[in-house]
N, CA and C atoms of all chains as a GROMACS GRO file, in nm:
protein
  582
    1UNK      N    1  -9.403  17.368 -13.161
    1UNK     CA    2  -9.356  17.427 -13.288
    1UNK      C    3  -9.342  17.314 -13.391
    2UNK      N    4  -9.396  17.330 -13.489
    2UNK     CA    5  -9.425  17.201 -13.619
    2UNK      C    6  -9.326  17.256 -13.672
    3UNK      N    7  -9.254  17.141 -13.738
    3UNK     CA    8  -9.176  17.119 -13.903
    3UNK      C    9  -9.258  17.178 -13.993
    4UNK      N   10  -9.159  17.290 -14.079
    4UNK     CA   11  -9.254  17.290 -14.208
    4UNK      C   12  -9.219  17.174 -14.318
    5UNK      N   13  -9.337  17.186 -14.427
    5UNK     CA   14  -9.312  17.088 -14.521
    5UNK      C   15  -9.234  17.170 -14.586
    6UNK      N   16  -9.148  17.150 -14.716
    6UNK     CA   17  -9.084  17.127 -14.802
    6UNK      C   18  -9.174  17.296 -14.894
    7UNK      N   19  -9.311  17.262 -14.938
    7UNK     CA   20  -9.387  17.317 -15.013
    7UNK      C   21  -9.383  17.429 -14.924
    8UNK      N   22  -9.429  17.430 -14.787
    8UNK     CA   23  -9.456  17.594 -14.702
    8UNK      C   24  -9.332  17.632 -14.724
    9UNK      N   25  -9.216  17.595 -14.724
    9UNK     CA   26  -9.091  17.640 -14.700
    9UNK      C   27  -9.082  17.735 -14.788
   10UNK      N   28  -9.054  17.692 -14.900
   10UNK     CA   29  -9.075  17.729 -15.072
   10UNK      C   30  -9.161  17.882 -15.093
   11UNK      N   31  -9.269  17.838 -15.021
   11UNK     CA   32  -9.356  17.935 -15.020
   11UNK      C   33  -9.281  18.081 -14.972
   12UNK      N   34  -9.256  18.054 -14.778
   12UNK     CA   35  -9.187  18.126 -14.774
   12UNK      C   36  -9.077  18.218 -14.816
   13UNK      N   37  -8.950  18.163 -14.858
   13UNK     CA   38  -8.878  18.190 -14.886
   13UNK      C   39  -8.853  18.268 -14.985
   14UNK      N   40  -8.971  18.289 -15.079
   14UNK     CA   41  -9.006  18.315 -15.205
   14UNK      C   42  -8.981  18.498 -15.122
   15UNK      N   43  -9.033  18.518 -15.011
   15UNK     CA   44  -9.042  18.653 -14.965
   15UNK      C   45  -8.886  18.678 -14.894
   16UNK      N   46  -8.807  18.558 -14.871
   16UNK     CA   47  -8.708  18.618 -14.841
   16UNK      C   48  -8.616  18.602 -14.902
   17UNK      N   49  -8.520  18.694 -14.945
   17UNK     CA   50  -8.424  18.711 -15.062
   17UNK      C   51  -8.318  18.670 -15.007
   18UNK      N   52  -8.230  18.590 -15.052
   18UNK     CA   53  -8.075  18.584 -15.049
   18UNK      C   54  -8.042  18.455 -14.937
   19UNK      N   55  -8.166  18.418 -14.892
   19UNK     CA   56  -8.200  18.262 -14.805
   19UNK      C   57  -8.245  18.124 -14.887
   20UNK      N   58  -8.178  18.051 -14.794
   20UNK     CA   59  -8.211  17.914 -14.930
   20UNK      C   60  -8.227  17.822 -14.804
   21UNK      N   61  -8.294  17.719 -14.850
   21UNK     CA   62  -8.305  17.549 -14.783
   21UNK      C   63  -8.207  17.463 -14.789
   22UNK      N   64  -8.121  17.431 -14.709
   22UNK     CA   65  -7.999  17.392 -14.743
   22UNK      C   66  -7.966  17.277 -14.611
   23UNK      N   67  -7.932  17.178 -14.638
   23UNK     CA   68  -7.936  17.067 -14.586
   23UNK      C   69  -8.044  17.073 -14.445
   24UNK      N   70  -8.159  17.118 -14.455
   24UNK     CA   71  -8.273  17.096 -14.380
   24UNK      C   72  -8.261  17.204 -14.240
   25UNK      N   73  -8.203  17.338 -14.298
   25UNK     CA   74  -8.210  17.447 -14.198
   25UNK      C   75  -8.193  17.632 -14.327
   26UNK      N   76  -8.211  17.711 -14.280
   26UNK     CA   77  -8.230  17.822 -14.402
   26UNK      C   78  -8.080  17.857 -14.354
   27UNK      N   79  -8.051  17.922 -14.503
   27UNK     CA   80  -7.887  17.943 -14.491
   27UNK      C   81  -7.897  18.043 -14.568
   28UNK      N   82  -7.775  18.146 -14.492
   28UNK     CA   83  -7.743  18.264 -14.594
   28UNK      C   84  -7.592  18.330 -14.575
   29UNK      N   85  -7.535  18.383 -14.627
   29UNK     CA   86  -7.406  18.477 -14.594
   29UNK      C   87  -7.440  18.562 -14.651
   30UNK      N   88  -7.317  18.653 -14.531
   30UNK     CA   89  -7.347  18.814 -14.580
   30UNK      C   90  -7.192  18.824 -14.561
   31UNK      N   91  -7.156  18.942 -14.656
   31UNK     CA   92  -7.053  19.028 -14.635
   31UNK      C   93  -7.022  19.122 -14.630
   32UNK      N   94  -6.931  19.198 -14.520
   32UNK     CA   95  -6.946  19.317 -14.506
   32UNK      C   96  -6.761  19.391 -14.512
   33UNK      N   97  -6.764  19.478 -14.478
   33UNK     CA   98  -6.612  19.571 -14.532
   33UNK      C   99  -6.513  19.482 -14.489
   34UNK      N  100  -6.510  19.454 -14.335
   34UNK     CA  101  -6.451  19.398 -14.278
   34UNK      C  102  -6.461  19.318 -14.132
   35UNK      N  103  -6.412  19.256 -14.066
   35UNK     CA  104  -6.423  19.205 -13.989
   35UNK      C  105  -6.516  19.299 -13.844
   36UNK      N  106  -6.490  19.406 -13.848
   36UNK     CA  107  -6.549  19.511 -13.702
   36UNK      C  108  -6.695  19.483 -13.777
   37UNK      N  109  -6.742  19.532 -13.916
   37UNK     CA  110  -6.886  19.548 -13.925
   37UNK      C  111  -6.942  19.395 -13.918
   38UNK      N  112  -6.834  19.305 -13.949
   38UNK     CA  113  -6.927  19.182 -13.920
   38UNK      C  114  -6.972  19.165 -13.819
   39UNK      N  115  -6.870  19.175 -13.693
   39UNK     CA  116  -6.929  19.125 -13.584
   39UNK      C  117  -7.008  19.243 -13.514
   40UNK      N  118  -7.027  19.376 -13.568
   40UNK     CA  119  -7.066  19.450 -13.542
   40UNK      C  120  -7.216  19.356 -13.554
   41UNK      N  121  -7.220  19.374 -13.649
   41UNK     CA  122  -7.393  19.318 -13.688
   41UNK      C  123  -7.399  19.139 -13.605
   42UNK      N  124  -7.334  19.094 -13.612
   42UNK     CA  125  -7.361  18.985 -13.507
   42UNK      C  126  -7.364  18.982 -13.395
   43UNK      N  127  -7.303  19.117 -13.315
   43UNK     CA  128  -7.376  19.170 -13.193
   43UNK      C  129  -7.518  19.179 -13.198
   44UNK      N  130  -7.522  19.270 -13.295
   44UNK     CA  131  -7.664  19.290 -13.306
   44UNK      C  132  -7.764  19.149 -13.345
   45UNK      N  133  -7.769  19.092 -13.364
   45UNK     CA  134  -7.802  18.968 -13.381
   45UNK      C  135  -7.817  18.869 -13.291
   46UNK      N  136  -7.726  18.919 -13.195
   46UNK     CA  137  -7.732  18.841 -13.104
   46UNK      C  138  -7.823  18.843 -12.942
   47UNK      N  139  -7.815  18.956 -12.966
   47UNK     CA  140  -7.909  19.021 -12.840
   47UNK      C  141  -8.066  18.968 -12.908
   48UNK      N  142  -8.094  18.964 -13.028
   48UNK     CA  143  -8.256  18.954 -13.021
   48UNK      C  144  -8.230  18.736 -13.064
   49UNK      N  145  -8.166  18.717 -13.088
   49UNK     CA  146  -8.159  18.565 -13.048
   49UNK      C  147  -8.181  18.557 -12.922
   50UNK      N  148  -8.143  18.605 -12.845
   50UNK     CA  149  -8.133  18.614 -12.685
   50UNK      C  150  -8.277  18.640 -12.615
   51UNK      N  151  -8.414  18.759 -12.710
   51UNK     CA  152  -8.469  18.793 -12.660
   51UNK      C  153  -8.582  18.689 -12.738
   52UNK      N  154  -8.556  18.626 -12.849
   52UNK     CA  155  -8.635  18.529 -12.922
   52UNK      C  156  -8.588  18.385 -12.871
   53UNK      N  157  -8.496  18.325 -12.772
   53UNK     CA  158  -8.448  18.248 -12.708
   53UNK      C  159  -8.452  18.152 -12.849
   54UNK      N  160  -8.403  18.141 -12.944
   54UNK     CA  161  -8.363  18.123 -13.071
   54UNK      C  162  -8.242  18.166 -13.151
   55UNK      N  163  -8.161  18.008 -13.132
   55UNK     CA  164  -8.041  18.057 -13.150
   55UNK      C  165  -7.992  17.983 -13.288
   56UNK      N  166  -7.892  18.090 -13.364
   56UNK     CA  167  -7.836  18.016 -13.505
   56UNK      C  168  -7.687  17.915 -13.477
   57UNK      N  169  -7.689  17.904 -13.621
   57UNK     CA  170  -7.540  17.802 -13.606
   57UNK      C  171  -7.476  17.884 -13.742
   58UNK      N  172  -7.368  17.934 -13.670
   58UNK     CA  173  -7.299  18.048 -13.761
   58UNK      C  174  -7.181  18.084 -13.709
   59UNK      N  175  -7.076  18.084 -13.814
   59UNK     CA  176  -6.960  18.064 -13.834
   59UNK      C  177  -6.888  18.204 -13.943
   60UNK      N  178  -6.805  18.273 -13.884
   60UNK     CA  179  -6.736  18.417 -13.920
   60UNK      C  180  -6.607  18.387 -13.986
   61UNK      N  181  -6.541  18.461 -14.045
   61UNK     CA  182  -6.396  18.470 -14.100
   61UNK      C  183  -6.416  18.580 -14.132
   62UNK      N  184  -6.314  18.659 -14.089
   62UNK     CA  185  -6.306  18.794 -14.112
   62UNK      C  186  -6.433  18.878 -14.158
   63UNK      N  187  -6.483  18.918 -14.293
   63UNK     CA  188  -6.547  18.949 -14.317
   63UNK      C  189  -6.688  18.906 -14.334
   64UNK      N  190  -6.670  18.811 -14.363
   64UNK     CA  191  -6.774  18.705 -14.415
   64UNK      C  192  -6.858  18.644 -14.272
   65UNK      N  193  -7.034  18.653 -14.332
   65UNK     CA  194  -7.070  18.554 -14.168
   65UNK      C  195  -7.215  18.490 -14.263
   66UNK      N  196  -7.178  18.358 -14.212
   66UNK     CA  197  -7.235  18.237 -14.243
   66UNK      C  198  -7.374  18.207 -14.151
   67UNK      N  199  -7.461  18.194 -14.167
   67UNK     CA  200  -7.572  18.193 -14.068
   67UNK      C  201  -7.697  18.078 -14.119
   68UNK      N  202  -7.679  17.983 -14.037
   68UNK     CA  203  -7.777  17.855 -14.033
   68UNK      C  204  -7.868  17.860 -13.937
   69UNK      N  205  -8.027  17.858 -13.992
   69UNK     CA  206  -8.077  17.849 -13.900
   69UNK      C  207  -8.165  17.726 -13.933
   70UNK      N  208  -8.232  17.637 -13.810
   70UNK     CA  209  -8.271  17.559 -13.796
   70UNK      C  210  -8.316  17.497 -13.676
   71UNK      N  211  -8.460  17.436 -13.626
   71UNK     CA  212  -8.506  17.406 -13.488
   71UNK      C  213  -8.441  17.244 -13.439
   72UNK      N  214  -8.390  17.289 -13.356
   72UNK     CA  215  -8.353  17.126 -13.357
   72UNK      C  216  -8.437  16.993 -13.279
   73UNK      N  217  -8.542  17.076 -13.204
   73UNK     CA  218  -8.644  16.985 -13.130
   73UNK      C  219  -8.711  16.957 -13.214
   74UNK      N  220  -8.751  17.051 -13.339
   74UNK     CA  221  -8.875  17.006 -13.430
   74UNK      C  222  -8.807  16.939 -13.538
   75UNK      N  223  -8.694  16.926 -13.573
   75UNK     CA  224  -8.612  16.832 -13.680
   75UNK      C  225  -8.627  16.862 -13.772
   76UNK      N  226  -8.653  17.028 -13.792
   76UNK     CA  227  -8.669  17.078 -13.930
   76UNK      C  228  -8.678  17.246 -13.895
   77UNK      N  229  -8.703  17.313 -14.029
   77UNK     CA  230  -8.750  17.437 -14.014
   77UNK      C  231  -8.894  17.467 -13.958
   78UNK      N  232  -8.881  17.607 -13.900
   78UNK     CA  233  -9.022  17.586 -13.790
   78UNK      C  234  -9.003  17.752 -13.874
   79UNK      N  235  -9.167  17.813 -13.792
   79UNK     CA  236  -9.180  17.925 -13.798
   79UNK      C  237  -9.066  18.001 -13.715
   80UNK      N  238  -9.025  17.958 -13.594
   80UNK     CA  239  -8.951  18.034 -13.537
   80UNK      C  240  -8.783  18.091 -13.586
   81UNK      N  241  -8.776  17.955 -13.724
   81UNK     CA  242  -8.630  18.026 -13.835
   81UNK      C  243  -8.681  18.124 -13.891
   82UNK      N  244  -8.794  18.115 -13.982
   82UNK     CA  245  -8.848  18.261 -14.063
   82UNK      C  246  -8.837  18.312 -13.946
   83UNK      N  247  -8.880  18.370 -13.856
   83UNK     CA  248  -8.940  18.468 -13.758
   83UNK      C  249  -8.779  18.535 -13.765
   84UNK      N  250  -8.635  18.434 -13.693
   84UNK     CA  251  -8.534  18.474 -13.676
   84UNK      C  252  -8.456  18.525 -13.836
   85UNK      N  253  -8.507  18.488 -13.921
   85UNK     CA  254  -8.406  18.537 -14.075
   85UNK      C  255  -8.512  18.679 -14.085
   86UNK      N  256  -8.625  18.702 -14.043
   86UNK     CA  257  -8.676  18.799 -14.067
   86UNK      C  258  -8.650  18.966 -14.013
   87UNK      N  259  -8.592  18.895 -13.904
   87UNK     CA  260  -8.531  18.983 -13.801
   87UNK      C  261  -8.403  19.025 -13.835
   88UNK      N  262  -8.311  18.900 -13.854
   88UNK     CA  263  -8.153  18.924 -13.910
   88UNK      C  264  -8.174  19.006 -14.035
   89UNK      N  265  -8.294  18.991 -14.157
   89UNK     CA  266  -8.274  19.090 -14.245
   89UNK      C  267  -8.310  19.212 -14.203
   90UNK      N  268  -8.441  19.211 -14.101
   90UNK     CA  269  -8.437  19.388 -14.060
   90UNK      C  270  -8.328  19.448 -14.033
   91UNK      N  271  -8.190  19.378 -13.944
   91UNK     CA  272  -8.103  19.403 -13.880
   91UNK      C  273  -8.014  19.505 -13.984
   92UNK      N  274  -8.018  19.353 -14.072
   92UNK     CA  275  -7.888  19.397 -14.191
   92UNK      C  276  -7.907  19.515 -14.258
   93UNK      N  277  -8.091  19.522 -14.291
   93UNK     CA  278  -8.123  19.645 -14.388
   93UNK      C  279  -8.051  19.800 -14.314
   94UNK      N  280  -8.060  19.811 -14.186
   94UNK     CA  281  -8.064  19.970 -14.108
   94UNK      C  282  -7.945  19.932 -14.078
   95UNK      N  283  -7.841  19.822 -14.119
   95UNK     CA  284  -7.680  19.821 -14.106
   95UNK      C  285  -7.621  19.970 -14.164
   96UNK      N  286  -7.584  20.045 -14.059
   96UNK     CA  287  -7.479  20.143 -14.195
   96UNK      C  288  -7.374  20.134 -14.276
   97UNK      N  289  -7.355  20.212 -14.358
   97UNK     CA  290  -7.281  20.123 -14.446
   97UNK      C  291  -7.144  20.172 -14.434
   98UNK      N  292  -4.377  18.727 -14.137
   98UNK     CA  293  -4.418  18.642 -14.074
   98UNK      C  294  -4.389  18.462 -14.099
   99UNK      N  295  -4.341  18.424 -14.082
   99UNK     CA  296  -4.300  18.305 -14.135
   99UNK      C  297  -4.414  18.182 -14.051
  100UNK      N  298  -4.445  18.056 -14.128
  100UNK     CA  299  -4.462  17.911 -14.108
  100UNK      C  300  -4.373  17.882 -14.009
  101UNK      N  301  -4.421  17.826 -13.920
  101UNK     CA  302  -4.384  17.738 -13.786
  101UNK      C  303  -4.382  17.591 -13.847
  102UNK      N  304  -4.298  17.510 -13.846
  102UNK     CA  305  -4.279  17.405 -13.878
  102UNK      C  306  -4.369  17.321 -13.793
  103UNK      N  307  -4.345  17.187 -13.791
  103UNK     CA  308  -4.490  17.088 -13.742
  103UNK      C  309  -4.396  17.083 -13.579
  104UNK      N  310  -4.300  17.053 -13.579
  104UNK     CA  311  -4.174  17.036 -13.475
  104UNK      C  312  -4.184  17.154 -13.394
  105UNK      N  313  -4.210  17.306 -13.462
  105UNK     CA  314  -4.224  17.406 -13.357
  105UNK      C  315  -4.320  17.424 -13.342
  106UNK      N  316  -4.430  17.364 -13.371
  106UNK     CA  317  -4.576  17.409 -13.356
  106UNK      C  318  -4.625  17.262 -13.219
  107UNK      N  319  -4.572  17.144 -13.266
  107UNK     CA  320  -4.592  17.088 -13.138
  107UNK      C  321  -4.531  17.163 -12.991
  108UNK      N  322  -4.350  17.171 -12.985
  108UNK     CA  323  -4.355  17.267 -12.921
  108UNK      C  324  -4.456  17.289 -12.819
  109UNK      N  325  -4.511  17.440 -12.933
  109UNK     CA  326  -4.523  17.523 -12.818
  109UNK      C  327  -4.674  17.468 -12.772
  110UNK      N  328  -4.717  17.395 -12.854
  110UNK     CA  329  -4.838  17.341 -12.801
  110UNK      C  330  -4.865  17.264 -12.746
  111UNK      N  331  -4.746  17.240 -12.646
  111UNK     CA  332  -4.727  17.166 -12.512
  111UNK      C  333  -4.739  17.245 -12.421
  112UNK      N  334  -4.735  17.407 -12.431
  112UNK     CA  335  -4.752  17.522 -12.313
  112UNK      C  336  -4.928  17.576 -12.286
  113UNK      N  337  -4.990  17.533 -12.448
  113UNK     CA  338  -5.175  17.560 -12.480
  113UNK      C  339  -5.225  17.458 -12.426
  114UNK      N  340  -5.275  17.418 -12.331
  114UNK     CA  341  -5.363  17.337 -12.310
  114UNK      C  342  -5.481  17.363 -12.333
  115UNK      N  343  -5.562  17.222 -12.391
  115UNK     CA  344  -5.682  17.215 -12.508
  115UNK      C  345  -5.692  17.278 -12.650
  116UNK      N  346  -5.577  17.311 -12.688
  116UNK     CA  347  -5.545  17.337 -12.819
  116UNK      C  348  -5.469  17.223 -12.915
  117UNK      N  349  -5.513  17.181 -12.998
  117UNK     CA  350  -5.416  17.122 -13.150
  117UNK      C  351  -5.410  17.145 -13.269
  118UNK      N  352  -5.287  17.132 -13.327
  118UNK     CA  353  -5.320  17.123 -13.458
  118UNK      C  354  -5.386  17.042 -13.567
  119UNK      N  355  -5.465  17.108 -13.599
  119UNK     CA  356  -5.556  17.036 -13.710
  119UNK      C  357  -5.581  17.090 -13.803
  120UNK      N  358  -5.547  16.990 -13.939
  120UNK     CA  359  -5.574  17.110 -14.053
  120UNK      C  360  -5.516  17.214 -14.144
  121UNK      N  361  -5.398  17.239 -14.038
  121UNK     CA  362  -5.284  17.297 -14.088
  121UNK      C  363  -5.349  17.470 -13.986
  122UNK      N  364  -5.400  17.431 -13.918
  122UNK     CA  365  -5.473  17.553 -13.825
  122UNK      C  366  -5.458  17.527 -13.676
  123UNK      N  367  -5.441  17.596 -13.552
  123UNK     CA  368  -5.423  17.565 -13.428
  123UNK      C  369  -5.572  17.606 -13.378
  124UNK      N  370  -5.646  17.450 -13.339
  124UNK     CA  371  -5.788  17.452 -13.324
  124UNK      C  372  -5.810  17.442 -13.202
  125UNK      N  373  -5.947  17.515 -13.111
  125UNK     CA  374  -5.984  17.413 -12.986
  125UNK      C  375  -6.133  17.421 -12.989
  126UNK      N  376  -6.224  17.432 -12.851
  126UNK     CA  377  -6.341  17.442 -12.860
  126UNK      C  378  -6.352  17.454 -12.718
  127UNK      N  379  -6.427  17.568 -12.671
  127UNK     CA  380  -6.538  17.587 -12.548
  127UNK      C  381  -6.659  17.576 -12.530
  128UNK      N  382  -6.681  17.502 -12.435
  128UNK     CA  383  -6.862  17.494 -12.375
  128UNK      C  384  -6.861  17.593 -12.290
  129UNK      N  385  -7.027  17.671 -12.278
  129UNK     CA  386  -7.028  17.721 -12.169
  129UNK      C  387  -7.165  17.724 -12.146
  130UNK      N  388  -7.157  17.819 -12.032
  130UNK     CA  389  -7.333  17.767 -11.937
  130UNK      C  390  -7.446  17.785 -12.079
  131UNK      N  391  -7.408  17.879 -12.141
  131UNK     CA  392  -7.531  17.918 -12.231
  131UNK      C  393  -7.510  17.998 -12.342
  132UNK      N  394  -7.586  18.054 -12.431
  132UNK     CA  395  -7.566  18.116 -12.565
  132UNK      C  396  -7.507  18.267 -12.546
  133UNK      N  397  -7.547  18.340 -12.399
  133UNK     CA  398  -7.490  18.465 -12.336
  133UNK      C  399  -7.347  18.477 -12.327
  134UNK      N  400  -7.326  18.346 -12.243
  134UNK     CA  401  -7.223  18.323 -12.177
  134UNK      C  402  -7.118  18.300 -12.334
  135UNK      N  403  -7.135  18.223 -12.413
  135UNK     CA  404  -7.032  18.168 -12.502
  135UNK      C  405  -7.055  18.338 -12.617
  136UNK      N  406  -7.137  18.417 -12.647
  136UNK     CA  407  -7.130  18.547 -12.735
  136UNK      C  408  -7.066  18.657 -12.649
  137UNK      N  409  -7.084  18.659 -12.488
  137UNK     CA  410  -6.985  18.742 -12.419
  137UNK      C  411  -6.844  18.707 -12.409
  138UNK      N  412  -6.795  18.593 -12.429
  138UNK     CA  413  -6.652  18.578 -12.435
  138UNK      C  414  -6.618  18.626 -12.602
  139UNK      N  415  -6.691  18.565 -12.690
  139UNK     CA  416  -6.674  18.622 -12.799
  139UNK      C  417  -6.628  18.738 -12.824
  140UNK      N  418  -6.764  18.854 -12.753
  140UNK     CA  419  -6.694  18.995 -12.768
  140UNK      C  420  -6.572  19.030 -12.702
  141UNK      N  421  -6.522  18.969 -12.618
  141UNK     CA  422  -6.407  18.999 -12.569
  141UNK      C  423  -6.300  18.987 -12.689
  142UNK      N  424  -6.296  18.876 -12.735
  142UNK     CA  425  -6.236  18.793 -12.805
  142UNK      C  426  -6.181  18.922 -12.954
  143UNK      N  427  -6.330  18.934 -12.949
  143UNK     CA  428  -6.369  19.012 -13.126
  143UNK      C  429  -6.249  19.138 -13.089
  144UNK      N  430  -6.234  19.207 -12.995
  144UNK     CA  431  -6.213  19.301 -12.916
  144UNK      C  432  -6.042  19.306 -12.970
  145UNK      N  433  -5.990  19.205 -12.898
  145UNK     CA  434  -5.815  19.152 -12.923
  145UNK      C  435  -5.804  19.144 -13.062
  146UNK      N  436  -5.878  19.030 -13.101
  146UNK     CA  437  -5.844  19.000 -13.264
  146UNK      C  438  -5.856  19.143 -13.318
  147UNK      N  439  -5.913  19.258 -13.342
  147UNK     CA  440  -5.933  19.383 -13.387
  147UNK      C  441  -5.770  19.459 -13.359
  148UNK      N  442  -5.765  19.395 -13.193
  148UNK     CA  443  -5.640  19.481 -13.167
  148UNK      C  444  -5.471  19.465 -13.258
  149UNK      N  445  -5.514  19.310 -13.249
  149UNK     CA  446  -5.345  19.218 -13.310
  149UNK      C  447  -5.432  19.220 -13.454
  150UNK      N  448  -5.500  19.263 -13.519
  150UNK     CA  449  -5.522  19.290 -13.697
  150UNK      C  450  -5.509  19.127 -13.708
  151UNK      N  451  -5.562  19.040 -13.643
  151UNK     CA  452  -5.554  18.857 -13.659
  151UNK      C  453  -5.678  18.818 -13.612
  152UNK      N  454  -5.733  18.732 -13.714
  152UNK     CA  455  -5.907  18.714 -13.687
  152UNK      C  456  -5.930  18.582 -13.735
  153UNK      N  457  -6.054  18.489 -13.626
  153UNK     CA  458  -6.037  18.390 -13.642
  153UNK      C  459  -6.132  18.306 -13.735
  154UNK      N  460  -6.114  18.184 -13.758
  154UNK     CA  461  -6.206  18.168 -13.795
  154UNK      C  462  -6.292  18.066 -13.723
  155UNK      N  463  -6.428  18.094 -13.727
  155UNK     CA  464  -6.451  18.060 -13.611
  155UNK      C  465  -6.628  18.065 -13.637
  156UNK      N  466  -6.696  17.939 -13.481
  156UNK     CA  467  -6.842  17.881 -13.538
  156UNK      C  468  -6.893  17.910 -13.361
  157UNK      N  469  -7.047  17.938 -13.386
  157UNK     CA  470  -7.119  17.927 -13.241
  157UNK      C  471  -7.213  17.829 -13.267
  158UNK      N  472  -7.225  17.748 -13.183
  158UNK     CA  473  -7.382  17.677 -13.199
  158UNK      C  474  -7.429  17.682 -13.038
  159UNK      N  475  -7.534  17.794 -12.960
  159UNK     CA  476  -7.547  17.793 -12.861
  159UNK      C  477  -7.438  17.811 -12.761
  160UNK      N  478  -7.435  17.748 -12.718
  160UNK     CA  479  -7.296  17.752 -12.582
  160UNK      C  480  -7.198  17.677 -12.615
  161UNK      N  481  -7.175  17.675 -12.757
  161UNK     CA  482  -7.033  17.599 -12.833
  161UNK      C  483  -6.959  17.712 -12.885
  162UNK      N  484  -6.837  17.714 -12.854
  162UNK     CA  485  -6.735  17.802 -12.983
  162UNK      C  486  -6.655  17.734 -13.013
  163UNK      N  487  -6.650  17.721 -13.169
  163UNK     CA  488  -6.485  17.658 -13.218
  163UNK      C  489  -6.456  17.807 -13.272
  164UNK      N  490  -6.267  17.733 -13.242
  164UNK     CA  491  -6.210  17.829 -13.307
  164UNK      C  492  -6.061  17.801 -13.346
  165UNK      N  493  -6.054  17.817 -13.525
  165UNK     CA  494  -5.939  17.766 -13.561
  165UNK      C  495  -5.898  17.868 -13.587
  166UNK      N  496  -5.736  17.902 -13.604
  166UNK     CA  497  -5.655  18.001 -13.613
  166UNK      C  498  -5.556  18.002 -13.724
  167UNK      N  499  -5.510  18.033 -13.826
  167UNK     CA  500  -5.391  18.036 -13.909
  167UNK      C  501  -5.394  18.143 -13.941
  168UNK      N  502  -5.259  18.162 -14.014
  168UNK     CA  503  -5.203  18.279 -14.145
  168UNK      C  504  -5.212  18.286 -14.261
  169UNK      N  505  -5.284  18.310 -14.293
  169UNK     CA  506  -5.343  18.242 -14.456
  169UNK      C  507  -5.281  18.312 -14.528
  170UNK      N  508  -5.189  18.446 -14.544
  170UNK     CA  509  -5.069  18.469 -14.544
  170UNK      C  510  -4.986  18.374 -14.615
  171UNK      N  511  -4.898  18.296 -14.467
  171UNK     CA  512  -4.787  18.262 -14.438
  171UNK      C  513  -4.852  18.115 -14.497
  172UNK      N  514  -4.962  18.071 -14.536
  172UNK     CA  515  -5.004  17.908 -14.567
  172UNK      C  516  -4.997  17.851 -14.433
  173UNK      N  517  -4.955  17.874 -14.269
  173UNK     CA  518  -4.992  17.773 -14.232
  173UNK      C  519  -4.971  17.865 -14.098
  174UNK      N  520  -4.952  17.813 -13.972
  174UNK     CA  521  -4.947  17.862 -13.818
  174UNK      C  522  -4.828  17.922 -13.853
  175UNK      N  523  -4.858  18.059 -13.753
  175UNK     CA  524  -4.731  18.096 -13.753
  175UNK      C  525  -4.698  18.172 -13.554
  176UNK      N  526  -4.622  18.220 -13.541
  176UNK     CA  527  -4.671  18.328 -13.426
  176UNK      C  528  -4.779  18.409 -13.408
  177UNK      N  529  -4.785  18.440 -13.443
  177UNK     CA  530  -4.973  18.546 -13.448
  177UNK      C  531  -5.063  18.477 -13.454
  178UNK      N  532  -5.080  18.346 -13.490
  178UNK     CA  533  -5.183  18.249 -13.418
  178UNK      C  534  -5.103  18.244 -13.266
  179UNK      N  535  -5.016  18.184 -13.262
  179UNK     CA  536  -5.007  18.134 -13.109
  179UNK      C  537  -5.014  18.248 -12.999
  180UNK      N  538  -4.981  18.359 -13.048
  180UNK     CA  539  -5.048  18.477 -12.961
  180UNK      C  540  -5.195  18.510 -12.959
  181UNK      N  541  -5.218  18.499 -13.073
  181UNK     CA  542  -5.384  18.525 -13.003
  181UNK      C  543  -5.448  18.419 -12.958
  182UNK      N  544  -5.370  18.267 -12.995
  182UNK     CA  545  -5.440  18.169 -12.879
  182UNK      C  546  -5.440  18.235 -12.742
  183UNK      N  547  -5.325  18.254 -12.721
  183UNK     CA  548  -5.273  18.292 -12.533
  183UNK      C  549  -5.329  18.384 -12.559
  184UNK      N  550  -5.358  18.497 -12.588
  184UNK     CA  551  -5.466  18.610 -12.547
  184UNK      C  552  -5.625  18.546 -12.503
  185UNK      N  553  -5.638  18.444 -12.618
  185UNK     CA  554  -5.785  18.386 -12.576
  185UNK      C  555  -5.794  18.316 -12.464
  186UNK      N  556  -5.692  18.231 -12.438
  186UNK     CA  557  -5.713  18.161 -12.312
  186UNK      C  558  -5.674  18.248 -12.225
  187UNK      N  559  -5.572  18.384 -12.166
  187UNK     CA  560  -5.612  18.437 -12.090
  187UNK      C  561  -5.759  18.479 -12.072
  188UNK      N  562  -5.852  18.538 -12.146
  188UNK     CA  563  -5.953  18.566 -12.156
  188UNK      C  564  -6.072  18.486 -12.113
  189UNK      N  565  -6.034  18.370 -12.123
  189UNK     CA  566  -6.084  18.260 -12.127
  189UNK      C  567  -6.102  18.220 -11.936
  190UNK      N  568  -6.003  18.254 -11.904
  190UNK     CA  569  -5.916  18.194 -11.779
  190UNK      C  570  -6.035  18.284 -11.660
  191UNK      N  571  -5.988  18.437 -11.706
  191UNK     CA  572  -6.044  18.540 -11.612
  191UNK      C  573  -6.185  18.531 -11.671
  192UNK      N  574  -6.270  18.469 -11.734
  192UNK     CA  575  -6.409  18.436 -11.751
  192UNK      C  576  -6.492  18.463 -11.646
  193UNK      N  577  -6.587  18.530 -11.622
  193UNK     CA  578  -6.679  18.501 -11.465
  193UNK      C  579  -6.774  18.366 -11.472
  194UNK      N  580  -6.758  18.276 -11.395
  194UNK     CA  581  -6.830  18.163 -11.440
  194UNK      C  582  -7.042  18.178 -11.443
   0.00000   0.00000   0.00000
């Protein structure tokens, strides 16, 4: 799994909304009513980390969930972060509300 | 709910083992075999905090959990952190390895 450059990143990201490049891994928060739907959805999140053996670095408070992703063998962003933010947004979209 | 002074917060955090204060928050951290293993104690976890309306704040990276605790309330530790510490480390305790 290769590092992307800087420029593919860019590229990407351009398709994913509300994700940014942020000290050399994609970063986003979400918030939700309260603490049950957060971790509600980070259940869910967590099972396909599990099945993508791709895991984030993410940090909760009540409502709020913080989600870093980044490869750490490849020392940068790889396809396999898009692959995982692509998924976490399918997740979020069919979240009920 | 009142602030636990620094005097009662050492205390009782002579009865928590692997817990301190840091921060003005009662912090610790678990390893475990794997990313399963450290999101299934979680849900346990998520489970209590829901029950005692006290939620932490708190980070995964793989088979890492931190987790700091205050009353943001009360500005600093109070009882309802130190209970849902001891809820976690029971939880913690009866773990299946």
């Amino acid at each position: 799994m290769t590092k992307l450059t800087e420029a593919q990143i860019s590229d990407k990201l351009a398709n994913l909304e509300g994700w940014e490049l942020n000290d050399n891994a994609l970063e986003t928060t979400f918030e939700f009513q309260n603490f049950k739907e957060a971790f509600t959805l980070m259940t869910r999140i967590a099972f396909e980390c599990e099945a993508q053996n791709h895991h984030p670095d993410w940090s909760n408070v009540y409502n709020k969930l913080n989600i870093r992703l980044n490869t750490h063998d490849a020392g940068g962003v790889t396809e396999k972060d898009f692959k995982l933010a692509e998924t976490i947004e399918a997740l979020v979209s069919t979240n009920p509300e």
